[in-house]
C-alpha positions, -999 to 999 in steps of 0.1 A, spaced: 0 0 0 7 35 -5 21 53 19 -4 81 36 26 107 33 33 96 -2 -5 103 -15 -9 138 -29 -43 141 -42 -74 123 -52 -58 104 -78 -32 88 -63 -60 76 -31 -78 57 -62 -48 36 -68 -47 23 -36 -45 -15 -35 -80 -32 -35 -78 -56 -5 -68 -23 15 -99 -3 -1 -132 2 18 -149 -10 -7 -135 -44 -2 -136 -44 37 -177 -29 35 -182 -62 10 -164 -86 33 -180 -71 63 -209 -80 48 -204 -116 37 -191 -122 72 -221 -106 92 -249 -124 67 -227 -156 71 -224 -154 110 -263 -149 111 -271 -183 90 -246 -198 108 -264 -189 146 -292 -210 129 -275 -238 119 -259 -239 151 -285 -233 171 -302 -268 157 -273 -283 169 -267 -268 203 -308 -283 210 -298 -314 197 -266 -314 221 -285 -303 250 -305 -335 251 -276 -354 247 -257 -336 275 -288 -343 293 -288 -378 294 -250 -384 299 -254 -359 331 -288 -382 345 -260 -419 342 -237 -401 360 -257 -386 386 -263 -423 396 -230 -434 389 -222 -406 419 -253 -416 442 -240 -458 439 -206 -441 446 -219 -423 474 -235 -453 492 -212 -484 478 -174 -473 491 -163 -485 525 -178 -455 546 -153 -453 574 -127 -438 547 -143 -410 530 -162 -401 568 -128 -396 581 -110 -379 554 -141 -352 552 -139 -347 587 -103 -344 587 -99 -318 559 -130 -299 570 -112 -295 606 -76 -284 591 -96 -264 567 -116 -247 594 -86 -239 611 -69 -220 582 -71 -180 586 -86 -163 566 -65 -143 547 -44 -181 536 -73 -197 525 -73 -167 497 -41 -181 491 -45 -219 489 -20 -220 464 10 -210 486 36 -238 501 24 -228 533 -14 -240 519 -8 -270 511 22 -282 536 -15 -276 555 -31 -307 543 0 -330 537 -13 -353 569 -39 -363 546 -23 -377 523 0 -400 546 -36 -411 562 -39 -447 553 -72 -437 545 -60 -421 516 -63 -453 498 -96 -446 487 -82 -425 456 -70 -459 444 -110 -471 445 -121 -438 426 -96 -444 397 -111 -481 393 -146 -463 394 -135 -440 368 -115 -467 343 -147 -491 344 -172 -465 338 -153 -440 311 -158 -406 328 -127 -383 332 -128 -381 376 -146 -386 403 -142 -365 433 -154 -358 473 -156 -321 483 -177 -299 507 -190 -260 507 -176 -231 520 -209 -211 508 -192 -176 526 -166 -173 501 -188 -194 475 -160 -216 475 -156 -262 467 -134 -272 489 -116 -307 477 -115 -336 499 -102 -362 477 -99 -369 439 -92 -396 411 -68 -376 396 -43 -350 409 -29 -324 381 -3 -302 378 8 -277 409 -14 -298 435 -51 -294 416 -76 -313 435 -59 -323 463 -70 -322 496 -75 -285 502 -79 -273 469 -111 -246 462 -124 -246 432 -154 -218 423 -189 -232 440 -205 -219 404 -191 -245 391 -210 -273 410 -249 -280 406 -266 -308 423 -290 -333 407 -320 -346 414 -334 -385 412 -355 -374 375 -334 -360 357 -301 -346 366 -294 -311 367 -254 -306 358 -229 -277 340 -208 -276 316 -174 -267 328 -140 -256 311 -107 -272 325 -73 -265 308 -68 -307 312 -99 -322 303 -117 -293 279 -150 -287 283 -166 -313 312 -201 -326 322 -205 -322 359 -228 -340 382 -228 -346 424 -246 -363 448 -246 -357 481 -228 -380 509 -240 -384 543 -225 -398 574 -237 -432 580 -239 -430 619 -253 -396 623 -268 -395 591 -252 -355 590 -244 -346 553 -207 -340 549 -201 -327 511 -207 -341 481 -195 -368 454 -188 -351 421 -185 -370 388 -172 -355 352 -170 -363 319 -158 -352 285 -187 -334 262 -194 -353 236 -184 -339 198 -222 -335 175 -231 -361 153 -214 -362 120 -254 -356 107 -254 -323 125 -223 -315 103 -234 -326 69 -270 -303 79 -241 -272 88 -224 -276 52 -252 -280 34 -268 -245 44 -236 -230 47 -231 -240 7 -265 -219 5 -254 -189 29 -224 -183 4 -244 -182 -29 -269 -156 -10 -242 -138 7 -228 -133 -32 -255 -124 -48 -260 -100 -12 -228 -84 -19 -233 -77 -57 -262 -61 -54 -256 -39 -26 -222 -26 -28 -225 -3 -56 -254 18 -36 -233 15 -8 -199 31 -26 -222 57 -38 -239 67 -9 -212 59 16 -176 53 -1 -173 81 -27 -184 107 -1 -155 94 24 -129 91 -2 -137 130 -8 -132 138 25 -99 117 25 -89 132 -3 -94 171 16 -77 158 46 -46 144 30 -44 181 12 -48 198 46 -22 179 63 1 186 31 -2 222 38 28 238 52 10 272 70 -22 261 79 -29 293 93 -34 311 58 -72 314 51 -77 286 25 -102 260 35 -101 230 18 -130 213 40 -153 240 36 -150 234 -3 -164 202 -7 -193 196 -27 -210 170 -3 -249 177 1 -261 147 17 -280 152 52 -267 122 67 -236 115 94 -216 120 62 -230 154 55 -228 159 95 -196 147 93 -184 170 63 -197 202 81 -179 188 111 -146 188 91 -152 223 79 -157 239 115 -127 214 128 -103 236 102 -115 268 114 -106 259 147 -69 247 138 -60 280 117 -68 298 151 -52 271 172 -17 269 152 -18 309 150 -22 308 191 2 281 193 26 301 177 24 329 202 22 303 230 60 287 216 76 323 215 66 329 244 74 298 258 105 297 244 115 336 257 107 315 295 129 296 289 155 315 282 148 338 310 146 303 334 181 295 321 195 331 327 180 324 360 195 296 366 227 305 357 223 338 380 216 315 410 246 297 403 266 323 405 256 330 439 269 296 450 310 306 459 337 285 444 364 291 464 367 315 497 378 349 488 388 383 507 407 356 533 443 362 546 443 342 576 458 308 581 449 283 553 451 251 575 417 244 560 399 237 530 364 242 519 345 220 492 307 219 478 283 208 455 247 215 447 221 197 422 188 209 415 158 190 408 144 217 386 161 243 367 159 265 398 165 250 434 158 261 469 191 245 483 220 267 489 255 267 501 279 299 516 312 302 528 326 337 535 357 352 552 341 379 586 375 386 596 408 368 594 403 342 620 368 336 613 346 320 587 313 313 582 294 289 567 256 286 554 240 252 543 199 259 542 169 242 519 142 263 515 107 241 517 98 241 486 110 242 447 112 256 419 112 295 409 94 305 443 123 286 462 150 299 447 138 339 451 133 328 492 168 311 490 184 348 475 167 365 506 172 340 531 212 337 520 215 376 517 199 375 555 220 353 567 255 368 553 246 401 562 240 398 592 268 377 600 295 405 586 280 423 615 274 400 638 298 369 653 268 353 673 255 326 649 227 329 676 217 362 670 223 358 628 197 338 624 175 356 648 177 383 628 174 364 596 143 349 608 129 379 621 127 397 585 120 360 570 82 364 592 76 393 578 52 389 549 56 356 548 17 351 529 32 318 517 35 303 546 76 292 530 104 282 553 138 274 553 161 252 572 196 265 582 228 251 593 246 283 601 282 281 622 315 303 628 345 288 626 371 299 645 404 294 623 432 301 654 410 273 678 401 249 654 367 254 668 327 258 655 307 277 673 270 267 651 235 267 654 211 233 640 174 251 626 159 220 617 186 209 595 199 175 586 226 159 607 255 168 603 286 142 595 320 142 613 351 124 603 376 120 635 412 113 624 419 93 656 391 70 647 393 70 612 358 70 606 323 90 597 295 93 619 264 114 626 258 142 653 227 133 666 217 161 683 180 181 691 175 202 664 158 240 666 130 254 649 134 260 614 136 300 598 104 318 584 76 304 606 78 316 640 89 352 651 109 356 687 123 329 686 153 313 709 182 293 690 209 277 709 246 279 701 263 246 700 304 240 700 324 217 676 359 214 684 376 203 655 412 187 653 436 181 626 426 158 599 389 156 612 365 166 581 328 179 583 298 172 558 264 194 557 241 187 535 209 190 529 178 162 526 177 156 488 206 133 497 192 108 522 162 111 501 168 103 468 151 70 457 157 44 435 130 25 414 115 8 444 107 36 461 134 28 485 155 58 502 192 63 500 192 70 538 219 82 560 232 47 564 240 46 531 260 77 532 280 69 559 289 35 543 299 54 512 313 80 534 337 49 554 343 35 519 361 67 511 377 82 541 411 84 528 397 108 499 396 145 506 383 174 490 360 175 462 363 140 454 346 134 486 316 148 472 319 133 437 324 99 456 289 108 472 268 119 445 284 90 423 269 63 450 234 81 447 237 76 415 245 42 411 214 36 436 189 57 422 197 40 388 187 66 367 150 74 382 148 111 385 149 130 423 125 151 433 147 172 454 177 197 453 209 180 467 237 202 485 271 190 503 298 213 520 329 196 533 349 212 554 382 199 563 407 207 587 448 199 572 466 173 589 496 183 616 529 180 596 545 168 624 523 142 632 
């Protein structure tokens, strides 16, 4: 066939192949239908003539269960009834949904060491000398409309049947002494199945305890029901032939020709390079029928009217989108900037080194990082996550980070920063946003950090006498934009030579991997451990490359932030 993009006009639609035209599918469609209906009839004969077939097979083996029922020793299938009914009964609930699991089954295995048991030998003789398919004992669990097997003449594949297996309770009728009611059942062994039971008492208390079930095959029709099914269907073709003759041609002119004309207008529409130009190849079809067609044609004419404006609006939507974008990335790139890469204005002792990283979720983040020289012998240092995402983050991250260095430059209480920081955050705060703030001083000549926790993430520590990471678990204050006058306490870190210090923010126990699992601070203490005789930036890369690996390429829904702050080991030591 053609293809669509290939076909230019009217002309070239015409020479598309036949078996693909709709002429050929509306004159096929039509055999089939007119075929299927004679065929109903022809089959319907048959299915009556099946039925009392099916009828009398189901009344011999509704006494073939009944002489079952009464003939076997009683004592065996009495006990194994009573014995599967009382493990069944015992089952909870939510397992016997489950009857399939090992833990099911391993249920009922003292059944089938029972000597007892034996009786499945008698129920295969049954079925050999009387030609049914099986022969089964089961009871009723009517609450969850549920057969529930006791024992059977033949066990299948993946325990089917044995003691313990359900089966659906739809699937079982009972029959009567006249003329035995039964169903026809479909089982991937046996095919399609006549089923019959009886029920079977208990002998000493004359208590009814389930049921005997007998199945067999469905018989095929009579080779006379197919010789009547050829012999009409010979008929049903000549009339479906002379049908389709006689028919088609009104068809293709009332129906066909009309679509193809449409086609035709649509495959020139779609050709069409500005479709915003006020040509209308819809509205100049000649169709004057009042039918779905002529709906249908009118329907086409309005839909064009409605695309000029739409790919005209669309246009303006995709400049302006695009100018968004470009602003976003300025943006972006702006934000970045903010973010220091190396500490400037400093000419203190450098027995230290500071290294971070930040990853947004979105082309704009609320995380941020600072480190910034007050004095000579004293640094500080900002890691914060603003609550939410996005553009509205990252404009409460600027403020929040101007805050918070500000005040610092004026202020050595990391206390009283972020007091005032949070006192100006309150203010018009409509958005109810907040921001969470690890904000400490480090004193260069003491080796010491004087910091304060606002409902941050732990921070990590690496101890060069121990040689090893671990947390700061410690009670965190109230974070920064939600509460005015409030208290935050000052906590002390003394630091050492060699030890190192990680912030970060919670993107990176966060992050999650296709399972919905979380990295977790576990994990980033491991990694951490893995890598503790790594310093400086490779630290971090060593961190976001084992997030990585875990999250497997599924994408985070938060920022991620590290700082690393690491003191220089004693040359003397």
């Amino acid at each position: 066939m053609k293809d669509i993009r290939d076909i230019k006009d009217l002309r070239d639609l015409r020479k598309i192949k036949f078996s693909s035209s709709l002429s050929f599918k509306v004159g096929v469609s039509v055999f089939v239908f007119s075929f299927i209906y004679f065929i109903s009839v022809i089959g319907f004969s048959g299915y009556t003539n099946t039925i009392f077939s099916t009828s009398a097979i189901a009344e011999r083996n509704y006494c073939l269960a009944r002489t079952v029922a009464i003939s076997l020793p009683q004592e065996y299938p009495v006990r194994l009834f009573k014995q599967v009914k009382e493990i069944y009964d015992s089952v909870p609930a939510d397992m016997k949904d489950d009857y399939k699991s090992p833990e099911y089954k391993k249920l009922f295995e003292p059944v089938f060491t029972d000597e007892y048991y034996d009786l499945q030998a008698i129920l295969i003789k049954n079925v050999e000398n009387n030609l049914v398919s099986w022969i089964s004992f089961h009871f009723e669990d009517s609450d969850r409309n549920k057969v529930i097997f006791v024992i059977d003449s033949d066990i299948m594949e993946e325990g089917r049947y044995s003691a313990g297996w359900q089966g659906s309770l739809g699937n079982y009728v009972h029959g009567n002494n006249d003329l035995a009611e039964y169903t026809v059942h479909s089982d991937p062994e046996y095919g399609q199945t006549i089923i019959v039971r009886a029920p079977f008492y208990d002998p000493d208390t004359g208590e009814q305890l389930g049921y005997v079930s007998v199945g067999e095959r469905k018989r095929n029709v009579t080779s006379s029901n197919i010789a009547f099914l050829l012999f009409f269907g010979l008929i049903l073709l000549v009339v479906t032939l002379i049908f389709i003759i006689t028919s088609v041609g009104g068809i293709r002119r009332m129906v066909i020709d009309p679509i193809i004309l449409l086609s035709d207008a649509a495959i020139k529409f779609s050709k069409k390079q500005d479709r915003g130009t006020s040509s209308h190849v819809f509205k100049d079809l000649n169709i004057k029928s009042r039918d779905e067609i002529g709906l249908l044609a009118e329907s086409m004419a309005s839909m064009e009217e409605d695309i000029h404006g739409y790919v005209d609006n669309l246009k303006t939507v995709t400049r302006e989108k695009e100018r968004i974008a470009t602003e976003l990335d300025v943006a972006s790139r702006i934000q970045k900037s903010m973010l220091p890469s190396e500490l400037t204005g400093y000419n203190g002792k450098l027995d230290f080194t500071i290294s971070a990283l930040s990853r947004s979720a979105k082309e704009m983040g609320g995380d941020f990082y600072d480190f910034f020289a007050i004095d000579d012998d004293h640094i500080g240092i900002t890691v914060a996550d603003v609550s939410d995402k996005g553009i509205p983050a990252a404009l409460f991250m600027v403020k929040s980070c101007t805050l918070i260095k500000s005040s610092a430059l004026l202020n050595h209480n990391p206390s009283m920063v972020l007091s005032d920081a949070n006192h100006v955050l309150c203010e018009r705060n409509d958005e109810s946003m907040f921001v969470t703030v690890f904000f400490g001083i480090y004193t260069v000549s003491e080796k010491k950090l004087i910091y304060v926790n606002a409902g941050h993430e732990y921070p990590a520590i690496y101890r060069a006498d121990t040689g090893s990471y671990s947390l700061i678990d410690e009670e965190h204050d109230v974070v920064l934009g939600i509460m005015e006058n409030i208290e935050f306490h000052e906590r002390e870190l003394q630091l050492n030579s060699g030890d190192k210090l990680l912030l970060y923010t919670d993107g990176l126990p966060e992050a999650i991997n296709k399972d919905g699992s979380a990295y977790g601070e576990s994990s980033m203490i491991d990694c951490l451990n893995r890598s503790h005789d790594i310093t400086g930036q490779a630290v971090l890369d060593a961190i976001r490359d084992d997030i990585d690996t875990f999250a497997a390429g599924v994408a985070q829904f938060d920022d991620m932030t590290m700082l690393l702050l690491e003191i220089s080991p004693d040359p003397t030591e």
